[in-house]
LUMMAR-734611 format. One record per residue (C-alpha): x, y, z; residue number from 1. Coordinates in steps of 0.05 Angstrom, whole numbers. Layout:
BEGIN
+--------+--------+--------+-----+
|     c1 |     c2 |     c3 |   k |
+--------+--------+--------+-----+
|      X |      Y |      Z | NUM |
...
+--------+--------+--------+-----+
# end
This chain:
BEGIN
+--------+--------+--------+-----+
|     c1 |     c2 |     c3 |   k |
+--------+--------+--------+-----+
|    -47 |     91 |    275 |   1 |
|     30 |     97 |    282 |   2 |
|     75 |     37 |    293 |   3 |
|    142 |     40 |    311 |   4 |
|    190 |      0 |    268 |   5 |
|    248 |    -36 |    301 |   6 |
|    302 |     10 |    278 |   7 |
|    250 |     73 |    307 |   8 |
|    216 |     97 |    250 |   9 |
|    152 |    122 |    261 |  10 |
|     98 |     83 |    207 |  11 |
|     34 |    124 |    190 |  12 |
|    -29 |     68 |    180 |  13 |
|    -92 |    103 |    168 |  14 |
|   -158 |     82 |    115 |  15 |
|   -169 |    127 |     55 |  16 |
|   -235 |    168 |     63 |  17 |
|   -250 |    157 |    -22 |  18 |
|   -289 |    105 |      7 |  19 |
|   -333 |    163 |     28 |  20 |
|   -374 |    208 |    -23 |  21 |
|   -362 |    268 |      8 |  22 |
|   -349 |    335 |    -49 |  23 |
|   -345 |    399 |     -2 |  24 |
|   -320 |    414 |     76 |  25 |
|   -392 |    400 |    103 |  26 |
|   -389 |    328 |     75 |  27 |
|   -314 |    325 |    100 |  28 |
|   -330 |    346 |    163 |  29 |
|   -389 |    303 |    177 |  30 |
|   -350 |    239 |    145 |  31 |
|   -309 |    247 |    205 |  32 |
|   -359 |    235 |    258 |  33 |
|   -395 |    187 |    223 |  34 |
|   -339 |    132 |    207 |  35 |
|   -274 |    158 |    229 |  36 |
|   -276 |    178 |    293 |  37 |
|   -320 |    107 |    309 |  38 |
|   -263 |     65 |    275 |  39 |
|   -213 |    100 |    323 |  40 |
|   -254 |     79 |    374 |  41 |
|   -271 |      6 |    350 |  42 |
|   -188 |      9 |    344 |  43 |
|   -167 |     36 |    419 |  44 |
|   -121 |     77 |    390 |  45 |
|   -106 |    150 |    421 |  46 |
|   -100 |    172 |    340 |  47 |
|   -127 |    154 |    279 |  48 |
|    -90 |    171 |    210 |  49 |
|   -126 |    186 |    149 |  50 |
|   -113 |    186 |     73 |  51 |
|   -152 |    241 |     60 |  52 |
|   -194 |    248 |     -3 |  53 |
|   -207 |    311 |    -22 |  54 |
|   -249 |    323 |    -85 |  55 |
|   -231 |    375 |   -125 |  56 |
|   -288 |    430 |   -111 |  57 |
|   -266 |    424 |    -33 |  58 |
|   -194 |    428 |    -43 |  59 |
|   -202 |    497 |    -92 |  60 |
|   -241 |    515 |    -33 |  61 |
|   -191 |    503 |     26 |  62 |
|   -128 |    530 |    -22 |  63 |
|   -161 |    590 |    -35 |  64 |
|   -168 |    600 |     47 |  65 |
|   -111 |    590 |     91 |  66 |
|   -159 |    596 |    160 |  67 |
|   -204 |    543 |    135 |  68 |
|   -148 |    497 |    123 |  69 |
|   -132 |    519 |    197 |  70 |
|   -198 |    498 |    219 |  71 |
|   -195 |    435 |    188 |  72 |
|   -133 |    413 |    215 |  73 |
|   -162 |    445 |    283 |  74 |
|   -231 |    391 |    273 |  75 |
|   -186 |    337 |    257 |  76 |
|   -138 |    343 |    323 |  77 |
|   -205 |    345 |    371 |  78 |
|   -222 |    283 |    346 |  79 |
|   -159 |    257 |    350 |  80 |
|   -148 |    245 |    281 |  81 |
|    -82 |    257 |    229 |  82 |
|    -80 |    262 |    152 |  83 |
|     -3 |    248 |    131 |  84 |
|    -28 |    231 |     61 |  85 |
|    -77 |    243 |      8 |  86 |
|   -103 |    209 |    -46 |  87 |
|   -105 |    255 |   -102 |  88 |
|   -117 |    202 |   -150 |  89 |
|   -203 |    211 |   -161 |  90 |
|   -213 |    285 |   -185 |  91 |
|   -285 |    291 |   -161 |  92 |
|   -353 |    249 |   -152 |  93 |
|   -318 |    175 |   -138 |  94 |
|   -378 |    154 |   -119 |  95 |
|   -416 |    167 |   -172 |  96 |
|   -468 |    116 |   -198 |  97 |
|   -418 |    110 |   -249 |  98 |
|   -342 |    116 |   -251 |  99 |
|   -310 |     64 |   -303 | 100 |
|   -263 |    112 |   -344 | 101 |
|   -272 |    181 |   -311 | 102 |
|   -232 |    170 |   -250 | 103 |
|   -178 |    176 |   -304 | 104 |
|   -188 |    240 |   -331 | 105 |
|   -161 |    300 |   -330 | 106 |
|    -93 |    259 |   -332 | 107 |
|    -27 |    282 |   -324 | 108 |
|    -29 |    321 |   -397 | 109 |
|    -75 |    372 |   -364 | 110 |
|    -64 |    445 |   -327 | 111 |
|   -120 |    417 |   -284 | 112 |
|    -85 |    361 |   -257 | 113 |
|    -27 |    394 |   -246 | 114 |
|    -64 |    458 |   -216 | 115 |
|   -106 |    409 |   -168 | 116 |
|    -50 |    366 |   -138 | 117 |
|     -9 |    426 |   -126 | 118 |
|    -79 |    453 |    -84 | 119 |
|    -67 |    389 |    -45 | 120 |
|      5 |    393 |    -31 | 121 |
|     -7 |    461 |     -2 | 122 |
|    -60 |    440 |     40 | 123 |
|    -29 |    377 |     57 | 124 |
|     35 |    420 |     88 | 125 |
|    -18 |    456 |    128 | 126 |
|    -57 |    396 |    153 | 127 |
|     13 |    355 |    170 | 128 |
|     19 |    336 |    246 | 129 |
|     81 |    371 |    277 | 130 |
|    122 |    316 |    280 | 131 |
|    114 |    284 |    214 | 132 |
|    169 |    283 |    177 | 133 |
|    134 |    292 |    115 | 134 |
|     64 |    291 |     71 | 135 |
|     47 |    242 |     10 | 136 |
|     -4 |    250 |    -47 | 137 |
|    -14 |    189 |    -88 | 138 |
|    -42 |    201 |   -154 | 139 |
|    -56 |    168 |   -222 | 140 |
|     -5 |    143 |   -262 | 141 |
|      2 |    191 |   -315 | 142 |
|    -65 |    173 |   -359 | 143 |
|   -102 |    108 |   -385 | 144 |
|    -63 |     82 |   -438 | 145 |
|   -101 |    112 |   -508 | 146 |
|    -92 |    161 |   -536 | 147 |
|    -14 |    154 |   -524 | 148 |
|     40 |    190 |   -565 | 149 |
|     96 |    231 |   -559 | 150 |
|     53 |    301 |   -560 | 151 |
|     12 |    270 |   -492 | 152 |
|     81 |    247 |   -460 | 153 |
|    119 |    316 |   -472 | 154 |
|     53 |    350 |   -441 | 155 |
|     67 |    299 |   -380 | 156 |
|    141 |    310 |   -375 | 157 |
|    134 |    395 |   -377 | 158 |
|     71 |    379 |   -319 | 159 |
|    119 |    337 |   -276 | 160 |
|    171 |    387 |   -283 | 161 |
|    135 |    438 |   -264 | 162 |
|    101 |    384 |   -200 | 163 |
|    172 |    385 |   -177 | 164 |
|    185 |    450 |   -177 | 165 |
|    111 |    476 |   -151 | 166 |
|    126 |    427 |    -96 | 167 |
|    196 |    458 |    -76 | 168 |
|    161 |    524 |    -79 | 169 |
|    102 |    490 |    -27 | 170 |
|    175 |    474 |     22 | 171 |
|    199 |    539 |     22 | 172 |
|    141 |    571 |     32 | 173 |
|    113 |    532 |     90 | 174 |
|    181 |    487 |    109 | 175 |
|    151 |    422 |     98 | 176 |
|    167 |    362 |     50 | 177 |
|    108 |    334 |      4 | 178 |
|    118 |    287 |    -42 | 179 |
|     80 |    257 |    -98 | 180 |
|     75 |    177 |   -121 | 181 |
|     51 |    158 |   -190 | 182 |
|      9 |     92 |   -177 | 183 |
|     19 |     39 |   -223 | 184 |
|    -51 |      5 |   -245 | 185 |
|    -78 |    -40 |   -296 | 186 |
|    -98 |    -10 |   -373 | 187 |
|    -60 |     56 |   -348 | 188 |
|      5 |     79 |   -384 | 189 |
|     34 |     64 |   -325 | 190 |
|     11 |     -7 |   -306 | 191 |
|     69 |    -42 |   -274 | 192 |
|    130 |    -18 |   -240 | 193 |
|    173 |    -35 |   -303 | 194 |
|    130 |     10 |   -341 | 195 |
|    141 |     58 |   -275 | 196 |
|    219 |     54 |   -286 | 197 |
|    216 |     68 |   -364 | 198 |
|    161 |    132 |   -355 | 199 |
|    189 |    161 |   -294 | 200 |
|    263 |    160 |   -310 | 201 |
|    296 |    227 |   -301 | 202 |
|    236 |    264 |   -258 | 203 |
|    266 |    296 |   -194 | 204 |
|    258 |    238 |   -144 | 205 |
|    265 |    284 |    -83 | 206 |
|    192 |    305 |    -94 | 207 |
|    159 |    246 |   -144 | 208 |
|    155 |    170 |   -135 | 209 |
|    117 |    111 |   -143 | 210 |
|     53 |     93 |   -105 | 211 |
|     51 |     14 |    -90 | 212 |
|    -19 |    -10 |   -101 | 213 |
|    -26 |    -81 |    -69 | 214 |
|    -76 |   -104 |   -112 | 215 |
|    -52 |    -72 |   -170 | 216 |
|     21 |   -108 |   -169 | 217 |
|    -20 |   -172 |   -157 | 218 |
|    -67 |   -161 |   -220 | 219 |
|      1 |   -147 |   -254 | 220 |
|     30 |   -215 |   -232 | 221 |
|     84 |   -187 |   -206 | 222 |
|    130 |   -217 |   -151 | 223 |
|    143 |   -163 |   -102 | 224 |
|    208 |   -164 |    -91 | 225 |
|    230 |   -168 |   -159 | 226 |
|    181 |    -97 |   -166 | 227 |
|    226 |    -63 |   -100 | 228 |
|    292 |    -92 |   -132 | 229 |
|    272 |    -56 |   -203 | 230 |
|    245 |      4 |   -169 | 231 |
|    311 |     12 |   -124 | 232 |
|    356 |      0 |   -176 | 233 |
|    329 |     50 |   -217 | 234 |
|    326 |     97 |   -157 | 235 |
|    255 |    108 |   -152 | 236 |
|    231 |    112 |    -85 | 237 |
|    165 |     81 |    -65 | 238 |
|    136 |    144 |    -31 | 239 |
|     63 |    115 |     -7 | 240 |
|     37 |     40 |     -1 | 241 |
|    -36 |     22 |    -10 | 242 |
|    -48 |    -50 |     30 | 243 |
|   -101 |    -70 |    -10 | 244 |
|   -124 |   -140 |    -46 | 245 |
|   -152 |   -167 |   -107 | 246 |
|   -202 |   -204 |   -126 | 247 |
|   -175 |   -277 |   -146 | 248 |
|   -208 |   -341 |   -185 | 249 |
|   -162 |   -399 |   -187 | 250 |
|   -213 |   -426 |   -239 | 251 |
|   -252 |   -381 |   -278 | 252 |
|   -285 |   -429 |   -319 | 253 |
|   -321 |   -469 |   -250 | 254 |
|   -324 |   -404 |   -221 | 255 |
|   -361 |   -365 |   -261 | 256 |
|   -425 |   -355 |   -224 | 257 |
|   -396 |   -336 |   -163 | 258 |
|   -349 |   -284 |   -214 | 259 |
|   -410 |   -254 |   -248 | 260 |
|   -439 |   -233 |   -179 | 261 |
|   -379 |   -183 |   -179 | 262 |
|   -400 |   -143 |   -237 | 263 |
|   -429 |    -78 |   -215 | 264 |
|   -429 |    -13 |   -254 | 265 |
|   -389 |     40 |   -219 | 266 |
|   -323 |     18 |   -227 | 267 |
|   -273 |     -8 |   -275 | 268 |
|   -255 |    -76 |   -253 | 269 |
|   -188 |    -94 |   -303 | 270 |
|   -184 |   -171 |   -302 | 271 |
|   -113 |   -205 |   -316 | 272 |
|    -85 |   -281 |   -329 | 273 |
|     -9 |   -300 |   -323 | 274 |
|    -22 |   -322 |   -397 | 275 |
|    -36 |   -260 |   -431 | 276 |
|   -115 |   -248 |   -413 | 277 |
|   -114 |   -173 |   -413 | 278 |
|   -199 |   -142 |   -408 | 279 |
|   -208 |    -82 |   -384 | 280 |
|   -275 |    -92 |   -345 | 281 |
|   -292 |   -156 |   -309 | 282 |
|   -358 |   -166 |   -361 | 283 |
|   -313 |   -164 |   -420 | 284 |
|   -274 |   -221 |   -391 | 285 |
|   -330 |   -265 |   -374 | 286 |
|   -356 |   -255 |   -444 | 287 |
|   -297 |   -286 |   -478 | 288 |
|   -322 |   -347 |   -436 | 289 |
|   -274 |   -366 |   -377 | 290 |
|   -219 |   -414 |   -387 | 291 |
|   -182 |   -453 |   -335 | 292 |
|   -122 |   -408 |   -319 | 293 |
|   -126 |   -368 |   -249 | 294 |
|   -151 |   -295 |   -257 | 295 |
|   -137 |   -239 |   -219 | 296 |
|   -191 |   -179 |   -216 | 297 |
|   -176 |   -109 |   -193 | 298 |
|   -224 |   -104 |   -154 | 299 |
|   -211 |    -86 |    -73 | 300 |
|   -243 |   -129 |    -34 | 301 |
|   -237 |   -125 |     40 | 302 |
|   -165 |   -149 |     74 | 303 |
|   -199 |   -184 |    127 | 304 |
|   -256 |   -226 |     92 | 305 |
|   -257 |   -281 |     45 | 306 |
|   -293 |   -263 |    -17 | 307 |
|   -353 |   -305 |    -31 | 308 |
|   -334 |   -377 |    -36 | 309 |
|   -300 |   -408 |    -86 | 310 |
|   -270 |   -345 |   -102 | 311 |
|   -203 |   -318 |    -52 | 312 |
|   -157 |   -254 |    -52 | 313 |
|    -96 |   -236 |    -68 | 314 |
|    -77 |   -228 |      5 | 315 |
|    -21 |   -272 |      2 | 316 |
|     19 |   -225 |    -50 | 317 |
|     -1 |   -170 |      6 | 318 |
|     31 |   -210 |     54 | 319 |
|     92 |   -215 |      9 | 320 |
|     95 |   -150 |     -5 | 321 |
|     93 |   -129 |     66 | 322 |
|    152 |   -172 |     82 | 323 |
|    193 |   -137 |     33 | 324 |
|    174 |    -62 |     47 | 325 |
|    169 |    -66 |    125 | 326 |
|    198 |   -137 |    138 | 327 |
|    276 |   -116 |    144 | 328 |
|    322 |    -75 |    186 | 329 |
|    285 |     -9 |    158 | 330 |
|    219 |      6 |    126 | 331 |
|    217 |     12 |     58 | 332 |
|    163 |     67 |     62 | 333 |
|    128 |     98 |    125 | 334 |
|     64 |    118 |     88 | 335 |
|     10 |     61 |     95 | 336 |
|    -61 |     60 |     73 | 337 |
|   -117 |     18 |     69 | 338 |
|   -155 |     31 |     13 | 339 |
|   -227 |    -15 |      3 | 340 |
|   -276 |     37 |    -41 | 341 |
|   -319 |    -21 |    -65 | 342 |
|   -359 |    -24 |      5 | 343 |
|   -423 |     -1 |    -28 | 344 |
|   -415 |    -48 |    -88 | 345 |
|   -399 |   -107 |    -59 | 346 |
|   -453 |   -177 |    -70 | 347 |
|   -509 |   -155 |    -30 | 348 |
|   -489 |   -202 |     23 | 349 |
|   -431 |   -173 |     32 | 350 |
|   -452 |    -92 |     37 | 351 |
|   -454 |    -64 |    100 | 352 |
|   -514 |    -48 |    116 | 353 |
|   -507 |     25 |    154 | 354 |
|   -459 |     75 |    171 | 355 |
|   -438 |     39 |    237 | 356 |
|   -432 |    -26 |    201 | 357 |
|   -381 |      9 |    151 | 358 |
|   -344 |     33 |    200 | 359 |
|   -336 |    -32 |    234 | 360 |
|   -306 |    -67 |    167 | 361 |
|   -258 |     -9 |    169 | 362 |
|   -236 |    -12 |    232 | 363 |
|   -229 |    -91 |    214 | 364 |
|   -194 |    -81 |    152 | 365 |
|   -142 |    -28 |    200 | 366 |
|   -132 |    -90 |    250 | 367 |
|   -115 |   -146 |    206 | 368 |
|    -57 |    -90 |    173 | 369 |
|    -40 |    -69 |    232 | 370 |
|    -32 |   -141 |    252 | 371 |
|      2 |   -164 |    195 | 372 |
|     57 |   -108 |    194 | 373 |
|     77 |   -120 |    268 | 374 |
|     81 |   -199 |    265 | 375 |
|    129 |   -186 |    218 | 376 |
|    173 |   -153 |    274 | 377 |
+--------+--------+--------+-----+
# end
C-alpha cells in the first residue's frame, strides 16, 4: 500500500513474503496468487507492496537473466502488486523444520553474502516501480556474535566497502538508488542501535544503513526515540522499518505455562529482562526457572492479536516507535514492512489453518499498520 505523508512523501507498506517457503520462480510465482494477490483484495487497495524474499537459488537464477527479471516484474504489475524492498536477510530454506542458528550464516565475513545481496540489488533496480524513488534490502547485521575478532571485522569492513561500491556500480548501470540496512537483532554483533553506531561508523551512508526491527529494539529495551536520536546523531540513516512485535511476559514466573507453549523448534527465539537476563532461545530461559521481572521474547507475533492470555506484545513500543519515525513534519523512513514469519509455529490455536486463512491474518496485520501510521496524521 502507499500512504501519503502530510508533507507529500509517498510511504511504501507492504508484508514480507519470508513468511512464505518459496526457493525458486515457480514457488515465487505461485506465492503470489495464493496469499498476495487475496490480501490486496481483503485490503481494497488498487496495489499491494511486497518485501520480497528471495532465496538465494532464485535470485542466482533471475541475476543471471535479465528477461526473467523482466517477466517477473511483468507477473507482479498484472496482479497489481510492487516490491520496493527485499529482505535479504534469510539466505535460503527459512522455513525449514529447523532454522535456530543458520539464518545467520554465511554472515557478512563471506564472498557469498556479499555476492548474493549484490544479486538482489540488481534485481531489485529491475523490479522497482517507475516512480519509486528508490529500492531497500534489509539484511543481517553483520554475523551472530562468536566467533568475533578483529580478522572477522576486517573481512566485514573490506565486504561493506566493496557493498558500497557494487551498489554505485548497480546506479550507474541501471540509474536507480538501492540501498542496504544492517538490522540490529538480539545475540548478533550487532544487537542494538548503539552497537549499530560503533560497527557501522565510517561505511558510505549514501548506500548502507540501519534496518529498524520493531521487535528487535523492544527485546533490546530500548526507548525509541533515544535509538533515532543516537542513530541521527551519528548520521546513520534508518533505510527500512520492519513494524513488527514481540512477545512480552510481565511475569515470567506466573506465566510460565502459557510461555512454554511458545517453544517450537524452527526458530531462535532470544529472550531479554531489563535486569540483565540475556538466553539465547526461549527454552534456555525457562530452564533457569522464571523470576518475577517482565521478559521480552523475540518472537513476532501478529500486530493485530493478543497473544494467548496472560501473555501481551510489545505493540506499545511499536506504537512508540511509529510516532517517532512517521509521527512529525517528515517521515523518518518511507520503507515499511510487516514482517510475522512465525504463522506456521504459532500455539496450535493460534495457526491458521489454510492458505486463505493466512492470507486473511496478513491482510489483518496490513490494516491495523496501516491504521496506526495514519492516526498518527
Amino acid at each position: 500500500m502507499r500512504l501519503r505523508h502530510p508533507d507529500g512523501t509517498t510511504l511504501h507498506l507492504g508484508y514480507c513474503t519470508n513468511v512464505h517457503p518459496a526457493e525458486d520462480l515457480a514457488g515465487v510465482l505461485g506465492q503470489l496468487d495464493d496469499y498476495a494477490v487475496p490480501v490486496r483484495e481483503r485490503l481494497g487497495t488498487d496495489v499491494l507492496g511486497l518485501g520480497l524474499w528471495l532465496a538465494a537459488p532464485v535470485a542466482a537464477e533471475l541475476a543471471a537473466d535479465p528477461a526473467t527479471v523482466r517477466r517477473l516484474a511483468a507477473e507482479l504489475r498484472a496482479r497489481g502488486l510492487e516490491v520496493v524492498t527485499l529482505n535479504g536477510f534469510p539466505y535460503r530454506a527459512f522455513q525449514a523444520p529447523v532454522v535456530k542458528h543458520a539464518v545467520y550464516h554465511p554472515d557478512w565475513t563471506t564472498p557469498e553474502r556479499l555476492d548474493h545481496t549484490l544479486r538482489l540489488a540488481g534485481i531489485l533496480a529491475g523490479l522497482l516501480p517507475d516512480d519509486a524513488a528508490r529500492g531497500s534490502i534489509s539484511t543481517l547485521p553483520l554475523a551472530w556474535r562468536e566467533p568475533w575478532d578483529t580478522e572477522r571485522y576486517d573481512s566485514c569492513r573490506r565486504n561493506l566497502d566493496d557493498l558500497a561500491a557494487g551498489l554505485a556500480a548497480v546506479a550507474d548501470r541501471t540509474g536507480r538508488t538501492v540501498r542496504v540496512a544492517f538490522e540490529p537483532e538480539p545475540g548478533c554483533v550487532v544487537e542494538t542501535t548503539a552497537d549499530a553506531v560503533t560497527w557501522l561508523s565510517g561505511v558510505d551512508t549514501r548506500r548502507l544503513g540501519v534496518c529498524l526491527d520493531l521487535a528487535h529494539l523492544a527485546c533490546a529495551w530500548e526507548d525509541p526515540a533515544t535509538a533515532l536520536a543516537g542513530l541521527h546523531a551519528a548520521g546513520l540513516p534508518v533505510v527500512k522499518v520492519q513494524v513488527s512485535a514481540a512477545l512480552a511476559s510481565a511475569d515470567p514466573a506466573a506465566e510460565e505455562q502459557a510461555l512454554r507453549r511458545y517453544v517450537e523448534p524452527r526458530f531462535l527465539h532470544q529472550t531479554r529482562s531489563r535486569d540483565g537476563l540475556a538466553t539465547d532461545d526461549l527454552t534456555g530461559a525457562l530452564d533457569r526457572g522464571p523470576a518475577g521481572d517482565p521478559w521480552r521474547v523475540h518472537y513476532h507475533v501478529p500486530l493485530h492479536a493478543t497473544p494467548e492470555p496472560p501473555l501481551t506484545s510489545t505493540v506499545d513500543v511499536l506504537r512508540d516507535a511509529l510516532r517517532s519515525l512517521v509521527g512529525g513534519p517528515a517521515p523518518v523512513c518511507d520503507h515499511l514492512e510487516v514482517e510475522t514469519y512465525t504463522w506456521d509455529v504459532l500455539p496450535a490455536g493460534q495457526r491458521p489453518r489454510s492458505a486463505a486463512g493466512l492470507a486473511g491474518g496478513i491482510a489483518a496485520e496490513l490494516a491495523f499498520a496501516r491504521d496506526e501510521v495514519t492516526a498518527l496524521w
